[in-house]
C-alpha positions as CSV (number, residue, x, y, z in Angstrom):
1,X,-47.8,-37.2,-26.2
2,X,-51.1,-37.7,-23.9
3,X,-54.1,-36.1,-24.1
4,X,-53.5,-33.9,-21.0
5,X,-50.0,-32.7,-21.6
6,X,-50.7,-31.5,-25.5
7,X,-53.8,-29.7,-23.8
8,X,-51.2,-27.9,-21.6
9,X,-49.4,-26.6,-24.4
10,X,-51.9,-26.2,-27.1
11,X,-53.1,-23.4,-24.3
12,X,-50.1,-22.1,-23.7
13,X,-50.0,-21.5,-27.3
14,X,-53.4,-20.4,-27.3
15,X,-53.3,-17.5,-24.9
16,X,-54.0,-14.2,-26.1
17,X,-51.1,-11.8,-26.1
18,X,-48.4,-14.7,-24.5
19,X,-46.5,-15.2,-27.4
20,X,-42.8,-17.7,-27.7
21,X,-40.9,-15.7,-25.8
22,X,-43.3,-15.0,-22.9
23,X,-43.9,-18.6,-23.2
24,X,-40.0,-19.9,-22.8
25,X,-39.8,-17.2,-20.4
26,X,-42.3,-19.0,-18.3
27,X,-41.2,-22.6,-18.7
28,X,-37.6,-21.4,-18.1
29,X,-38.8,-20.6,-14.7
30,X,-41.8,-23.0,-14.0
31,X,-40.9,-25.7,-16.0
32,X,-44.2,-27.1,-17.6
33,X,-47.1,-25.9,-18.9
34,X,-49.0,-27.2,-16.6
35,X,-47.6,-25.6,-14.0
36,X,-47.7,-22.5,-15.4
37,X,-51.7,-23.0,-15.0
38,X,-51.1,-24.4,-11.6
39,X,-50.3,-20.7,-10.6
40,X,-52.3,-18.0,-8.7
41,X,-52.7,-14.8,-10.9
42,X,-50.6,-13.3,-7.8
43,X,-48.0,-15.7,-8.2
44,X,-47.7,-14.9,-12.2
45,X,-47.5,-11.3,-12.4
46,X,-43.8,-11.9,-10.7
47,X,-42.8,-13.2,-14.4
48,X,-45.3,-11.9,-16.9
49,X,-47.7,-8.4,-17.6
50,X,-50.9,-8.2,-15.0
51,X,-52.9,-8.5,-18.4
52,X,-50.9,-11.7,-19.5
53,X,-51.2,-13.1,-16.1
54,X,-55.3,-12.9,-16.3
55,X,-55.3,-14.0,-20.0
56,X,-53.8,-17.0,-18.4
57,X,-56.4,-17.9,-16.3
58,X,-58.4,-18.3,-18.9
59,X,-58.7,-21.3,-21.0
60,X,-58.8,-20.0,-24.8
61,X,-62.4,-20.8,-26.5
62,X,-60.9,-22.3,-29.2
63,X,-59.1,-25.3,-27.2
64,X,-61.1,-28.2,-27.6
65,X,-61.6,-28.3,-30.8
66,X,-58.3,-27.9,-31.7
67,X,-57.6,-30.4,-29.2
68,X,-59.7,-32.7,-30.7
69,X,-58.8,-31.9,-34.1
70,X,-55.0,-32.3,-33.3
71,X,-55.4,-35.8,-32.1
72,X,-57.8,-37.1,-34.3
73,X,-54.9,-36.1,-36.9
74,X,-52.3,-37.9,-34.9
75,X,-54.1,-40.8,-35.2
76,X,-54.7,-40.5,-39.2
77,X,-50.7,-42.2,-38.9
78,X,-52.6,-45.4,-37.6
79,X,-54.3,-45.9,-41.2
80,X,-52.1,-44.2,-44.1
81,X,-48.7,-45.1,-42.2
82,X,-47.9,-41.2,-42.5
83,X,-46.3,-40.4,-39.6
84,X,-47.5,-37.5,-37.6
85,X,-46.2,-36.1,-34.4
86,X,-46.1,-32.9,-32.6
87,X,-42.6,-31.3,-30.5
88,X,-42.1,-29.1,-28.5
89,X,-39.3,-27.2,-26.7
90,X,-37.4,-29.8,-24.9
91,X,-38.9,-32.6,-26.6
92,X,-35.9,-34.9,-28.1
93,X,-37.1,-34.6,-32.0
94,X,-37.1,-30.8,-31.7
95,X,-34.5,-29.6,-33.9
96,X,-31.8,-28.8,-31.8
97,X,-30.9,-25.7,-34.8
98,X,-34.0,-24.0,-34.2
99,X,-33.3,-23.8,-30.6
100,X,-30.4,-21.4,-31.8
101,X,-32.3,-18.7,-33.6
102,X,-34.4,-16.1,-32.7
103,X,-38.0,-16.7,-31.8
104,X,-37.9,-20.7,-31.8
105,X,-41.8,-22.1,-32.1
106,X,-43.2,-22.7,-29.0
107,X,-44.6,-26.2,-31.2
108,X,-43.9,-27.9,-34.1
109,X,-46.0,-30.5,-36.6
110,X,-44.3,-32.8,-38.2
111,X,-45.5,-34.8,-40.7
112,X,-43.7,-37.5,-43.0
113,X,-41.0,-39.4,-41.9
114,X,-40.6,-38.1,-38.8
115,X,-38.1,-40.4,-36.9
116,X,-35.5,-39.9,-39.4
117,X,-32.8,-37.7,-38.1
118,X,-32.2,-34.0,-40.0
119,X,-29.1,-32.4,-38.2
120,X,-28.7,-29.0,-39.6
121,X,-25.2,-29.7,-40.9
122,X,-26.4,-32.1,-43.6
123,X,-29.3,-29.5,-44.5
124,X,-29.3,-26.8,-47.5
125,X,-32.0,-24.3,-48.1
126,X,-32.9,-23.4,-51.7
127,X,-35.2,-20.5,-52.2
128,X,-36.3,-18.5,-54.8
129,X,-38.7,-16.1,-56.8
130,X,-42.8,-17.7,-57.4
131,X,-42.2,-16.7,-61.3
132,X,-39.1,-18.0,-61.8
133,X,-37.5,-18.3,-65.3
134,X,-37.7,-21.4,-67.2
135,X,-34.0,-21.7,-66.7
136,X,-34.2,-20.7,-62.7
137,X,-36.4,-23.3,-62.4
138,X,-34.1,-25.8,-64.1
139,X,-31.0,-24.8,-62.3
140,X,-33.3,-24.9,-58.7
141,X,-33.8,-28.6,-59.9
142,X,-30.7,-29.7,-61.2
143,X,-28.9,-27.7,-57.8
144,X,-31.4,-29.9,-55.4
145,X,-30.4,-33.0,-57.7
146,X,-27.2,-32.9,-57.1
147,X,-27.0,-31.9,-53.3
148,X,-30.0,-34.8,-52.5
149,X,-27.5,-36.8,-54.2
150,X,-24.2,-36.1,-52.5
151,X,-26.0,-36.8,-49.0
152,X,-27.7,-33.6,-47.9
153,X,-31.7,-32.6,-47.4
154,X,-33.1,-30.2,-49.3
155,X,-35.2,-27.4,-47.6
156,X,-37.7,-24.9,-48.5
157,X,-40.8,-23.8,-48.4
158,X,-43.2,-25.8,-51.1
159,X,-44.3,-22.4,-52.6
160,X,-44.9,-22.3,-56.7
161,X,-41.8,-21.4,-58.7
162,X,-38.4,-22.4,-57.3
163,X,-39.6,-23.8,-54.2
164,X,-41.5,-26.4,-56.0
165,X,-38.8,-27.3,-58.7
166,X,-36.3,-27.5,-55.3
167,X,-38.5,-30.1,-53.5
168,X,-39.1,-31.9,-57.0
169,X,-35.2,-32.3,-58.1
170,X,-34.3,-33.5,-54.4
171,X,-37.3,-36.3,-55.0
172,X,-35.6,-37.4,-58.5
173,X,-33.2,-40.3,-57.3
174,X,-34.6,-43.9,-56.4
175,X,-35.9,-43.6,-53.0
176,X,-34.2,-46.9,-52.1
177,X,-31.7,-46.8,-50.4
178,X,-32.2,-43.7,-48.1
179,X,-30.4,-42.9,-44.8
180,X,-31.5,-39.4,-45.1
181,X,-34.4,-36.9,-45.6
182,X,-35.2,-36.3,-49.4
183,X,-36.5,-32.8,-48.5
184,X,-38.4,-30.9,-45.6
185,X,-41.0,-28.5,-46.4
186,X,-41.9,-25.4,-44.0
187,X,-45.1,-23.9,-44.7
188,X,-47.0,-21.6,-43.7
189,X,-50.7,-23.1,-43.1
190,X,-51.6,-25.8,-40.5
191,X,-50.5,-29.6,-42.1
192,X,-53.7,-30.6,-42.4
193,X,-54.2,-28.0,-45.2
194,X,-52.1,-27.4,-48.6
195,X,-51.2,-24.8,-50.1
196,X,-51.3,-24.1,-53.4
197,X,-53.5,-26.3,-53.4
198,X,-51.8,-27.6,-56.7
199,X,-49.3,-29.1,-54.4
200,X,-50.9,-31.8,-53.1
201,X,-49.5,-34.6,-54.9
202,X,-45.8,-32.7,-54.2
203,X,-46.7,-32.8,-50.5
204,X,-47.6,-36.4,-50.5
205,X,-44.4,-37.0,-52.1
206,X,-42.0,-34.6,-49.3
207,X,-43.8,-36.8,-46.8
208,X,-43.2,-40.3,-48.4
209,X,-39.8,-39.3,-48.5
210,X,-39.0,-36.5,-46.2
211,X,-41.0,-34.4,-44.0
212,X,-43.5,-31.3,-44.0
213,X,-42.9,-29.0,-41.2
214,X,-45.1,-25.8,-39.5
215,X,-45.6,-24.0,-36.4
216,X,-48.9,-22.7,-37.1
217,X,-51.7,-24.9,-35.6
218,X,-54.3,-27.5,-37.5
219,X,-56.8,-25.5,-39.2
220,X,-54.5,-22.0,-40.2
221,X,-55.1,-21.1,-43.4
222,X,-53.0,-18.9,-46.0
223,X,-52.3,-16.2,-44.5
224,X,-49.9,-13.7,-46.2
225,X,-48.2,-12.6,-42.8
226,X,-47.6,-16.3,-42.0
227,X,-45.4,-16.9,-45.0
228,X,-42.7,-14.3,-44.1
229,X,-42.3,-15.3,-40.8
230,X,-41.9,-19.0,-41.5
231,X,-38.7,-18.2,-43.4
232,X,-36.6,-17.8,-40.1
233,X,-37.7,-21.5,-39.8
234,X,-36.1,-22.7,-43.2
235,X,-32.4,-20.9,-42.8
236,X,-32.4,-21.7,-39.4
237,X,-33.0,-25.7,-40.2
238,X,-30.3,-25.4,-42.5
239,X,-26.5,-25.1,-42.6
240,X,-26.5,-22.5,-46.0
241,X,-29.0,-20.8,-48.1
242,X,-29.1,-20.8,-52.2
243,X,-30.5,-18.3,-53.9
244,X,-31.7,-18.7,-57.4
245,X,-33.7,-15.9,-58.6
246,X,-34.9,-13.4,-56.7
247,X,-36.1,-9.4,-56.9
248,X,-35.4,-6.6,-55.2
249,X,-38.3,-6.9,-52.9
250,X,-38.7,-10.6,-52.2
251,X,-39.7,-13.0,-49.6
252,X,-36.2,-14.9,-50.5
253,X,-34.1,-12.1,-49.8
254,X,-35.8,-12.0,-46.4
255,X,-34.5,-15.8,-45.5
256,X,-30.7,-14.7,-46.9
257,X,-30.9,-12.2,-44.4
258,X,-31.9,-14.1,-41.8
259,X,-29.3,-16.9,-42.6
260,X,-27.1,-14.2,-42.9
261,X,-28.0,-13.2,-39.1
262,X,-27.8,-16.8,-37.8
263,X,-24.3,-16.7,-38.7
264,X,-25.0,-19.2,-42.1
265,X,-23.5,-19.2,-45.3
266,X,-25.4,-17.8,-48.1
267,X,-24.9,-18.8,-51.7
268,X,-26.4,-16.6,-54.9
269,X,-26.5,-17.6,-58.8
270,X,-26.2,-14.7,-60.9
271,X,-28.2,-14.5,-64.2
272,X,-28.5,-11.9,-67.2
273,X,-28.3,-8.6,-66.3
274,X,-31.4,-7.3,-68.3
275,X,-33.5,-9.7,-65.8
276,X,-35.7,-8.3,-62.6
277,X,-35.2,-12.1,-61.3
278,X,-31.8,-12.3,-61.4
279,X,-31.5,-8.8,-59.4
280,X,-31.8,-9.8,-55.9
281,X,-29.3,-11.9,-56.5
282,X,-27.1,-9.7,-58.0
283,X,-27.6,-7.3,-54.9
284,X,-26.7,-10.5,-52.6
285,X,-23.4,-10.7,-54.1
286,X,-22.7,-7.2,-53.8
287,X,-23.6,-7.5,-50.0
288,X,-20.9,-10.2,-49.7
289,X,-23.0,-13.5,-50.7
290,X,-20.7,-16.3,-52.4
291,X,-21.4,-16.4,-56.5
292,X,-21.6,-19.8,-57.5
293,X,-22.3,-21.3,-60.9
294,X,-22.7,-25.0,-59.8
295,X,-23.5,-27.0,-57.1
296,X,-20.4,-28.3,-57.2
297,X,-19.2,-25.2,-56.1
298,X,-21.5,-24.9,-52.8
299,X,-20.7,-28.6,-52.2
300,X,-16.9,-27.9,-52.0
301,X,-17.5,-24.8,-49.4
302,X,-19.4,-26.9,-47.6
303,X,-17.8,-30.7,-47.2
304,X,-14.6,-32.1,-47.9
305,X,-16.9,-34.8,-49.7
306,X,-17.3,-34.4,-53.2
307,X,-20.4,-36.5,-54.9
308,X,-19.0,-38.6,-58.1
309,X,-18.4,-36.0,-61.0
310,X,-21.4,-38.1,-62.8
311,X,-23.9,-37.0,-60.3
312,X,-22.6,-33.3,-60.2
313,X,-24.8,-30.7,-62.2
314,X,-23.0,-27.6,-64.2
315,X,-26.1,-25.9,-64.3
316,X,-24.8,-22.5,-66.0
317,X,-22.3,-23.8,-69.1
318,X,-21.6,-22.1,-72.5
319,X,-22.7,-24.1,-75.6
320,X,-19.0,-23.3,-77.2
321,X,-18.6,-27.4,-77.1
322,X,-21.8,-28.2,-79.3
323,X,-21.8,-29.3,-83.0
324,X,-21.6,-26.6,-85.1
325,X,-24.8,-27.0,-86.8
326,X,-28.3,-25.0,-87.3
327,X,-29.7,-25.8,-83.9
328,X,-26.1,-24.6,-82.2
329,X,-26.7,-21.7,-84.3
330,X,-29.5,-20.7,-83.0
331,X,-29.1,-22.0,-79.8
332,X,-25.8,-19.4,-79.5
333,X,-27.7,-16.6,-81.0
334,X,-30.3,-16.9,-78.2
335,X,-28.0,-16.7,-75.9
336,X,-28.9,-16.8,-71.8
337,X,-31.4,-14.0,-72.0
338,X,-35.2,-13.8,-73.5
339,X,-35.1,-12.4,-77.1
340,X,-37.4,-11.6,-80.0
341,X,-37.5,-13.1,-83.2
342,X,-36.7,-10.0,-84.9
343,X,-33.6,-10.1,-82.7
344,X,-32.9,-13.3,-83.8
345,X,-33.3,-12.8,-87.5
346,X,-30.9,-9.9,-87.0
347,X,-28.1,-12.0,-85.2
348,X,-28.8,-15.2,-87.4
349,X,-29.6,-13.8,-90.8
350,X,-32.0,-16.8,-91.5
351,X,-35.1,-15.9,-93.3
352,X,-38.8,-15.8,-90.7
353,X,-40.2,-19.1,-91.8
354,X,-37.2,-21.1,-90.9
355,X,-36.2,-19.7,-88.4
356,X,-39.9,-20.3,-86.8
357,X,-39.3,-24.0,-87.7
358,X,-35.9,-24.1,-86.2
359,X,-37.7,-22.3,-82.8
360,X,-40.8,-24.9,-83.3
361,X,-38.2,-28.0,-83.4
362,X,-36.3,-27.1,-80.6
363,X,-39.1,-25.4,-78.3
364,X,-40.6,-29.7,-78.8
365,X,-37.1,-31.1,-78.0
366,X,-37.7,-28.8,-74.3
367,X,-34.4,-26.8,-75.0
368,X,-36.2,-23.5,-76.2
369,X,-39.2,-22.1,-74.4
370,X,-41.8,-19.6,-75.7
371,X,-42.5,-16.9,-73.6
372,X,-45.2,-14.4,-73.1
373,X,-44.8,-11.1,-75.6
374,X,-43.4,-13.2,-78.4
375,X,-40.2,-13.5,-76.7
376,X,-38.0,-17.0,-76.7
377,X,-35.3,-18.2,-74.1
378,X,-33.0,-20.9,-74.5
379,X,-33.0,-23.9,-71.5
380,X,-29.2,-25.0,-70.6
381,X,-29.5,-28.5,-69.8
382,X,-27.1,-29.6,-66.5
């Protein structure tokens, strides 16, 4: 895009109470930013407010450094072979999905690999609590695994928790060969920030091998009204939502609605009763969300193509199969749910100090985790 014409629309962006659908209201009818800054004031208060039409004849404060900023960005492709672009409406690489939903972005920035194409059928949105449990965060993994793996791109929002294990289990396979996007990431500060900022090798990694998406211009920082709104942006890229764990009140029951709304499968995996995390899902269900217990499952809703049973995760299995010894024991006594270790002297009848060395051995093999309280929880390998 030239200098002149991302002016146009970074203004258009700009301009104080014009928001997206002002905006397509105006291009619908003028065509072009630019000639919607060709027009008298007279001429504009035929499509838009009298205050709207003044706050459009005047160029925002902030434009040229943004301006400046944005292309001085663009160019950083030039030396670290990241690419970097910026869409708009109409522009061939917007994605023709988001076009369909309520409230579209006026702009996008991309960043990544950003000529590869991401039709929304071959997308699948995973989402899920910030504090997930150890085993939500496996199954977030081993479900992005699996559907990375059968041919589709994994999309969420590069938050901590289940977001992160999502984007992580859909960057596990060799990246070689690749016809498709790993995983996209929709976040909610400018590109040229990251947040958490403990995410920056993760977001070097999505745009090595996918693509980091966000509406909000260079420069936006976290901001906690932001991260709500960008949700519309990840069901709406994709064909289906998961959720893993989520409570009551949670920003992932917010992007199952909105899926939901955009006429989108969603998918929920129910956990232990006794957990807040499992809760939203539970409610999901109830609400008429389809329970599944492997990604084999959504896979089969979703495409007559079913990945090689090798590369299919059962993420939630009994351990009824495993050797009978003292680790399947123990491992069955703990069950799905966290649990004390007076609770487990109780269901094992194994005296305190080996049952401590049973929960040491184990909690070093990964398959038990300690929790906080003096609790333990089992892991259920896929």
């Amino acid at each position: 895009m030239e200098r002149d014409e991302l002016s146009s629309w970074l203004r258009l962006s700009l301009t104080e109470g014009v928001g997206n659908v002002t905006a397509r209201k105006l291009l619908s009818a003028l065509g072009s930013p630019n000639a919607v800054f060709e027009q008298s004031r007279q001429a504009l208060t035929q499509l838009v407010s009298p205050s709207q039409a003044s706050a459009l004849q005047d160029v925002p404060a902030e434009l040229g450094t943004l301006l400046t900023t944005t292309m001085s960005w663009l160019a950083l492709s030039l030396r670290d072979g990241v690419g970097r672009r910026v869409v708009t409406l109409g522009d061939p690489l917007y994605p023709d999905s988001l076009l369909n939903i309520e409230d579209p972005p006026l702009l996008l920035y991309l960043m990544g690999r950003v000529d590869t194409p991401y039709p929304s059928a071959n997308c699948l949105a995973i989402v899920g609590s910030r504090n997930p449990t150890p085993q939500g965060a496996l199954n977030a993994s081993q479900f992005a695994h699996t559907f990375e793996a059968g041919g589709f791109t994994v999309v969420s929002g590069m938050a901590l928790g289940v977001d992160a294990a999502a984007h992580e289990g859909a960057l596990l396979r060799s990246p070689e060969p690749q016809t498709h996007l790993a995983t996209i990431a929709v976040v909610g500060t400018g590109l040229d920030r990251v947040y958490p900022s403990q995410h920056r090798d993760l977001a070097h990694r999505i745009a090595t091998r996918g693509l980091l998406i966000s509406e909000y211009p260079l420069g936006t920082p976290p901001l906690a009204p932001n991260f709500p709104k960008r949700n519309r942006l990840i069901s709406g890229l994709s064909c289906a939502t998961l959720v893993v764990e989520a409570a009551l009140k949670s920003g992932s029951l917010i992007t199952a609605k909105l899926a939901a709304e955009q006429g989108k499968d969603v998918f929920a995996i129910p956990g232990s009763i006794h957990s807040t995390q499992s809760r939203g899902c539970h409610a999901l269900i109830r609400q008429g969300a389809k329970l599944v217990e492997s990604a084999q499952d959504v896979l089969e809703e979703l495409s007559p193509f079913t990945p090689p049973r090798e590369l299919v995760s059962d993420n939630i299995q009994t351990l009824s199969d495993m050797d009978e010894d003292t680790d399947a024991k123990l491992l069955n006594a703990l069950g799905f749910d966290p649990v004390s270790l007076e609770a487990l002297q109780a269901r094992t009848g194994e005296d305190t100090a080996h049952l401590q060395a049973s929960l040491m051995s184990l909690e070093l093999e990964g398959r038990v985790v300690r929790l906080p309280g003096g609790l333990f929880q089992s892991i259920h390998q896929g």
